[in-house]
N, C-alpha and C positions, 0 to 999 in steps of 0.2 A: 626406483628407490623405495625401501621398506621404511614405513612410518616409524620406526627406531633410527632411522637415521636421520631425518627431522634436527633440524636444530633448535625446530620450537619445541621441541616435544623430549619432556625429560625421561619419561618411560612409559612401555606399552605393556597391557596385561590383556589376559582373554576373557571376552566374556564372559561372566560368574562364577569366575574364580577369584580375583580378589578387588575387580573392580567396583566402585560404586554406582547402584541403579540411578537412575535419573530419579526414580521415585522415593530417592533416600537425600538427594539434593533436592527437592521443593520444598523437602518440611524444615528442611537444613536454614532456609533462608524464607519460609514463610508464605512459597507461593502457593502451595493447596488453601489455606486460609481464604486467601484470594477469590481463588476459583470458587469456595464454597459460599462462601459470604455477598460474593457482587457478580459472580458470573461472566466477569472478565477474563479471555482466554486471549484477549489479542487481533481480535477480529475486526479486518477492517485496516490494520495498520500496518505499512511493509518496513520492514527493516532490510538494509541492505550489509550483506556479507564481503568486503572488501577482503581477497585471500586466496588460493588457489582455484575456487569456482565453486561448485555443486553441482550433483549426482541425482540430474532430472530424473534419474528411472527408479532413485530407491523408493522405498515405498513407504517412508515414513515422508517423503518429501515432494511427490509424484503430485499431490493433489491436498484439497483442505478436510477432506470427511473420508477417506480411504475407500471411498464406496467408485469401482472403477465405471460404473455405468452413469456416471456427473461427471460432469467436462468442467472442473473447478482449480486449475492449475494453483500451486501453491506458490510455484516461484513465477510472477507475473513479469520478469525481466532480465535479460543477461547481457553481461557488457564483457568481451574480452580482449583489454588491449598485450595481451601478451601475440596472439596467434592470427584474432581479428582486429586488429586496431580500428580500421576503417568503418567495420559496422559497427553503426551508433545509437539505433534507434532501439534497441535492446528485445526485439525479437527475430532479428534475424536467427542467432546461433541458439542451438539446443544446449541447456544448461549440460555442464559437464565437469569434471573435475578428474585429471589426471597424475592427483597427491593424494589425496584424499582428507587432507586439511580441513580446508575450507567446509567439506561435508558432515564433517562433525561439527565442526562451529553453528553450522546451518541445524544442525541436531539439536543439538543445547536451547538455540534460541528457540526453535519455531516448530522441529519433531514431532508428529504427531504421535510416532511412540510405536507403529503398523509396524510388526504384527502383530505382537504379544502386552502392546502397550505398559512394557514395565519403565520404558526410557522415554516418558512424554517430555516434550521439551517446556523453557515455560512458558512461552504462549503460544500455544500450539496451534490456535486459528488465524495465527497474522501469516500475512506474505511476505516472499522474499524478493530480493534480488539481487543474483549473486554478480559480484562485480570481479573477473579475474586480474589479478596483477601480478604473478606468481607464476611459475613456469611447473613443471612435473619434479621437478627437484629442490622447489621451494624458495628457489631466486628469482628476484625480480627488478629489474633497473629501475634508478630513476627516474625516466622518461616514463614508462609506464604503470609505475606506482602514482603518479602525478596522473596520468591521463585516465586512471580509473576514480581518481579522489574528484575530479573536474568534473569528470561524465556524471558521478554521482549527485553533484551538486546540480550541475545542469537538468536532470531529470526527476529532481527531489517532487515538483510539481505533475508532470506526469505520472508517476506509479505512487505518489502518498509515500514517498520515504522519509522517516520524523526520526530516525534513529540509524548509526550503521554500527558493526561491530569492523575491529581492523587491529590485526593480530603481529603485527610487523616488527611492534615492541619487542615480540616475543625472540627475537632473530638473535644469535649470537654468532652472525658473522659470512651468512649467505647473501647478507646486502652489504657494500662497502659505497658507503657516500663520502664526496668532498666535506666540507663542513658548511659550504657554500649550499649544496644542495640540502645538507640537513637542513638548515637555516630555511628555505626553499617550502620541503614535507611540513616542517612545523607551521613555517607561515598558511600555508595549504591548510591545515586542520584546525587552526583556527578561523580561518574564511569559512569552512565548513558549518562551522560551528555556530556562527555569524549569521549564517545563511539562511539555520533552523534545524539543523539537522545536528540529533547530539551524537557526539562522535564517542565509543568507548574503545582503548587502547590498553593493550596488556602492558603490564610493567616492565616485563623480560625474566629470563629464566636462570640470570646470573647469581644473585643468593648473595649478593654482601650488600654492604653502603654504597650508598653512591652508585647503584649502575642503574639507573631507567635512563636509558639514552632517548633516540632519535625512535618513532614520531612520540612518545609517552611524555616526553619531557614538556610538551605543549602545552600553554599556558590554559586552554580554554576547555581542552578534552577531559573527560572521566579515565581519569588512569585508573586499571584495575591489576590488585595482588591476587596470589591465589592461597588459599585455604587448606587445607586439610578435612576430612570428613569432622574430625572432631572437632573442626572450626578453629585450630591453632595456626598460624602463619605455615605456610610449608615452606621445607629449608630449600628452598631452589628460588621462590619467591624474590623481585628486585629489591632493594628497599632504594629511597631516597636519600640526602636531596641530591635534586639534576644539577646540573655544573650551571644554570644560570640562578641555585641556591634554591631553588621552589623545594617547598614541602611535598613529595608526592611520595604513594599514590591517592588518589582519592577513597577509594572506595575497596572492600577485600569482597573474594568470591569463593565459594568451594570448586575448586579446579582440579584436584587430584582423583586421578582414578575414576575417571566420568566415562560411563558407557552410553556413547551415543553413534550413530549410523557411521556405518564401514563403506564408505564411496567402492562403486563398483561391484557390490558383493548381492545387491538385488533388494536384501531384507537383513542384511547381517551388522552387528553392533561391536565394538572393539570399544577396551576402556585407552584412553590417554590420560594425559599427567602434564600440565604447565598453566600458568598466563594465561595460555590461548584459549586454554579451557573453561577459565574465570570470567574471560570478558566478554562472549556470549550469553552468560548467564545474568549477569547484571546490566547485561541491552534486555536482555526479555524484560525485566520488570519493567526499564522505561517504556518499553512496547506495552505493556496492561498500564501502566499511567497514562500514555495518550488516548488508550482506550476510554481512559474514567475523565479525561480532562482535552482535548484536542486541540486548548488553547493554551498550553502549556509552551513556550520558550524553553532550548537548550537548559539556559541558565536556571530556569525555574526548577529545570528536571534534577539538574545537577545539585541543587540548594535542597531541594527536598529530600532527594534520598542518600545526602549526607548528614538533616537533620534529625531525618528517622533512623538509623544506622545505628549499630550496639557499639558504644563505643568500648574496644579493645588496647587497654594498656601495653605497650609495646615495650620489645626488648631485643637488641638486636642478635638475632642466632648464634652466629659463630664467636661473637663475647660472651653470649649470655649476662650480658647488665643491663642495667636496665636505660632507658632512653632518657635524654635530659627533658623531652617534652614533660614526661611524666612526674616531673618534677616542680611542674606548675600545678595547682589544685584546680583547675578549672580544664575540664577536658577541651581537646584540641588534635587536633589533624597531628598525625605522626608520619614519621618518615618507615612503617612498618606494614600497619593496618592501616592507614590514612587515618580517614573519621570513623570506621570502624567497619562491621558487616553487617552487608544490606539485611536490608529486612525487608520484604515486600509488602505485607499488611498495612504497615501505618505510612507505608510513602505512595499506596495506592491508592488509601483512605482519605490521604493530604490531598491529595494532587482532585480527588472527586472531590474531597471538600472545600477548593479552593474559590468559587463563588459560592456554592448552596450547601447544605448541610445533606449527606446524602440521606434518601428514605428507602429502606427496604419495602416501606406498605404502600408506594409508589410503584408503578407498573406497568411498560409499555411492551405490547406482543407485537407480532406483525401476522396480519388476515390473509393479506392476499397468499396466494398459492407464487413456490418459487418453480424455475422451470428446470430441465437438467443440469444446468451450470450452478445450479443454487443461486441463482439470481431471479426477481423479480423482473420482468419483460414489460414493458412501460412504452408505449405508441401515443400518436396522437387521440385526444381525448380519453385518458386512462389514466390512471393512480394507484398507490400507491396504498392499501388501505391497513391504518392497524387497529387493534385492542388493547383499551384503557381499563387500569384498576387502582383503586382508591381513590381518595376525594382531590381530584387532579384540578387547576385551577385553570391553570395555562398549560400550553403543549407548545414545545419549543422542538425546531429543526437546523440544521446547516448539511453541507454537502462535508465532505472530510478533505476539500482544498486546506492546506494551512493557511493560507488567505484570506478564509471565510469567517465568520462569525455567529453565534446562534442570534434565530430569529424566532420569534413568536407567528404563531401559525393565527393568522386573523380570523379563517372560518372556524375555529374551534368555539364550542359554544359549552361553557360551564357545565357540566350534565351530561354532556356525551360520552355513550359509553366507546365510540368508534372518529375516528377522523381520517382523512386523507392527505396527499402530497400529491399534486394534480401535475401531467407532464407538464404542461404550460409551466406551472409556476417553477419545476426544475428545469427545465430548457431555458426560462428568463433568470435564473439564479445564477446557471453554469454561464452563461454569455456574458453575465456580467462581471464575470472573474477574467482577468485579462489573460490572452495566451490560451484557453483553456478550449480542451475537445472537447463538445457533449455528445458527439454520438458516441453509442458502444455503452461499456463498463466504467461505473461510478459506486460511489459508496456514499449514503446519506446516513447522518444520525440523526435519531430522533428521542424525547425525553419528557417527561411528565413532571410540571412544576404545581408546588402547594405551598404559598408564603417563602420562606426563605429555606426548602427542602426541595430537593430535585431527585429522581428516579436515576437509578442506573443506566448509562447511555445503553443504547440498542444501535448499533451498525448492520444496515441490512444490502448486499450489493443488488443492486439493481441492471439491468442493460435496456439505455434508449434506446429505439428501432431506429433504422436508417434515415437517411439524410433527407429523404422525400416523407419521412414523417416529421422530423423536427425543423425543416422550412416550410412546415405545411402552407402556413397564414401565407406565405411568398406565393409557393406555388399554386395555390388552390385560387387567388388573386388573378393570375398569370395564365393558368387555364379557364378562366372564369372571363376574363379579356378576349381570349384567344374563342373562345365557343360565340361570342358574341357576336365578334368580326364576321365569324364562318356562317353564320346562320343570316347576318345582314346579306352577307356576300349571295349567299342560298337565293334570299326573297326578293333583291334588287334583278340575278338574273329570271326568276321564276313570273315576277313584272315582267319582264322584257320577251318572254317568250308568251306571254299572253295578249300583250299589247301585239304583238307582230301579228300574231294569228286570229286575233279580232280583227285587223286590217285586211286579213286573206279572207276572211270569211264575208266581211260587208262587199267587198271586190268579187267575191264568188269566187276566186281563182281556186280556194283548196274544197271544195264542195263538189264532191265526188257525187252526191245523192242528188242535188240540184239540176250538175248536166246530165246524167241520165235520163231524171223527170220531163226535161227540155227537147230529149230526143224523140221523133215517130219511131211506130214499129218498123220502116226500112232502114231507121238510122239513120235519118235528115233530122236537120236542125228544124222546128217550128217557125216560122215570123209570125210576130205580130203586128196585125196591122195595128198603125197609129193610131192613138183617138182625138178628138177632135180638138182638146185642148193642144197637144201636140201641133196636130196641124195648125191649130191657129198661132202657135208657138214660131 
């Protein structure tokens, strides 16, 4: 099936003909700002792509630095309950995508833009995981729309997923649900939501009142509309409200005419048109707020970057009048633009300023040397080391479990210009988070505090060494036992063969030199005669 036929997808154009570059939607919506101001690209944090899958081999999506000789996978997990239900542990199957949907979706949020870097996505160093629910023609049952939204939820703590995008909204008519099972998806995407994971849904691509159906109409998700370049509602756009009367959507995105990765083509970009398009791009931001905040709640994410948001006075398209909202003086959620359009600057800026006041003259590097994975390689007795700049007070760490919490690093001493993260203290960190691997790949943040100003987070991946280093204190205990016993064992028989042979020697029997001495030269034995104590014996 050719991506014109899509039913998410309102229309397709060629690259650089009349499509829009990716690098014409950051500034559109504020994320270069971002990038240039706090150095937040996303790093560190997976968003998962819930939608026909992802295109492991393009090469804006193959890896996180485009540099083929680092072994740095970008999509860190794949879940396929269309083809593979059964495997669940999310690396069995090689990421793949046979729509090429979902590929673009996965472009928008996380792209790194390879080759030509004109289509960077917007946070281009977070990871993915693509979850398929979607067959090659862009249907996909209820059964396993539900078992990829579950699997996501179940895994949200293994692969750090704080965010999904899920495009389903966008369908007009490739999914047919009871009402029973809508009811079903919707309850689903509010558990998600619940869970920790903020969920973003496109509105759909029907263009009047009243259609954002099934899963968009969801009480807890980020509905998103989509845009036009010149940031006008575009006429294909759902508007609200849902049939259970909610104001949606929440949030509008520039979704038209977006050039991002063409699944299957190796290196090559195709612009699309819809919803689908929108609600990739407005996960990316929440993906750079988790980066700036990782103790951010769905709900927080949602409050924020609908209070930062431009709000846009609505009117419904095909009347052209204007909206009764707007007829209140006090802005408010409309059933067109929602709260309006994102803006990524001051909801990246909220979301870091949300305990400290961020400090640009604040400053944490990382020393240590990374290894070809771009990970930091961390064994028993080994660390972690970085570099500080400005008048830093305290130095604050957490691992990137949403579980966790920043903690103040007690060897830091006022004045140092360098500190560490010692395996010990992350091997006792990860063990105290329940359920949790520590061997392998982890992601720690770490942060430079001054009074009520904190540094921009620094997320650096790291990999513990195997399991004979991280139960060293067990095993080093256990071999340390084990050597004891062996060497008692050693000195009890080495006794006993001494003691024996002290016995042969005072008996003469092993003294080989003794009966020769004893014998004449024909080889008779000598006697001695008795002496007189003897005899008188």
């Amino acid at each position: 099936m050719t991506l014109i036929k899509l039913p998410r997808v309102v229309f397709v154009e060629l690259d650089g003909v009349l499509g829009i570059q990716m690098q014409d939607v950051v500034p559109a919506h504020g994320v270069d700002l971002v990038w240039q101001d706090t150095g937040y690209t996303g790093a560190g944090v997976t968003m998962a792509i819930i939608d026909t899958g992802i295109d492991g081999n393009h090469t804006a999506l193959d890896d996180l630095d485009d540099d083929n000789t680092t072994n740095d996978p970008k999509i860190v997990a794949f879940y396929d309950a269309i083809n593979n239900p059964s495997a669940t542990n999310g690396t069995e199957i090689f990421p793949y995508d046979d729509n090429g949907h979902g590929t673009h979706c996965a472009g928008i949020t996380a792209g790194t833009g390879a080759p030509d870097y004109q289509h960077i996505g917007v946070a281009p160093k977070a990871n993915l995981v693509g979850v398929k629910v979607l067959d090659g023609g862009g249907s996909g049952s209820f059964a396993a729309v539900m078992a990829g939204m579950e699997w996501t939820v179940e895994k949200r703590h293994d692969f750090n997923i704080r965010a999904a995008s899920m495009s389903l909204g966008a369908l007009t008519g490739a999914i047919e649900w009871t009402s029973s099972e809508e009811e079903s998806v919707n309850r689903m995407a509010n558990e998600m939501v619940r869970a920790g994971v903020t969920l973003f849904i496109a509105a759909g691509n029907s263009g009047g009142t009243a259609t954002i159906g099934t899963p968009g109409s969801a009480e807890d998700v980020i509905t998103v509309g989509s845009l036009d370049k010149d940031t006008a509602i575009a006429v294909y756009s759902s508007q609200g409200p849902t049939e259970e009367g909610r104001v949606k959507p929440n949030l509008a995105f520039v979704g038209s005419s977006v050039n991002a990765p063409d699944a299957n083509t190796g290196d090559g970009y195709v612009a699309l048109s819809g919803t689908s398009m929108a609600t990739p791009g407005a996960a990316g931001v929440a993906v750079l707020m988790y980066q700036a905040n990782p103790d951010l709640s769905p709900f927080d994410v949602r409050n924020i970057m609908q209070e930062t948001s431009t709000y846009r006075q609505c009117h419904y398209m095909l009347a052209n009048e204007p909206c009764a909202e707007d007829l209140i003086p006090k802005n408010r959620q409309n059933n067109v633009y929602g709260h309006g359009h994102v803006n990524a600057q001051p909801a990246v800026e909220e979301a870091a300023n949300y305990y400290y006041d961020l400090s640009l003259s604040l400053n944490v590097s990382l020393s240590s040397e990374a290894g070809v994975d771009n990970r930091v390689h961390i064994g028993q007795g080994g660390s972690v080391i970085f570099n500080l700049a400005g008048d830093v007070q305290r130095v604050q760490w957490r691992t990137w479990d949403m579980r966790d919490n920043w903690m103040d690093l007690a060897e830091y001493a006022v004045g140092d210009e360098q500190f560490s993260v010692t395996h010990d203290l992350l091997v006792d960190r990860l063990r105290f988070l329940p359920n949790n691997t520590v061997e392998g790949d982890q992601v720690i943040l770490v942060r430079a505090v001054s009074g009520d100003q904190a540094s921009t987070n620094l997320a650096v991946g790291i990999h513990i060494m195997g399991e004979d280093k991280i139960e060293a204190s067990t095993s080093e205990s256990s071999l340390t036992t084990f050597i004891i016993i062996l060497l008692s064992g050693l000195v009890l028989v080495l006794l006993a063969v001494l003691t024996f042979v002290g016995v042969m020697l005072r008996n003469g029997e092993f003294s080989e030199s003794d009966t020769l001495e004893n014998q004449n030269p024909e080889g008779h034995m000598e006697t001695q005669e008795p002496t007189d104590s003897e005899q008188d014996g």
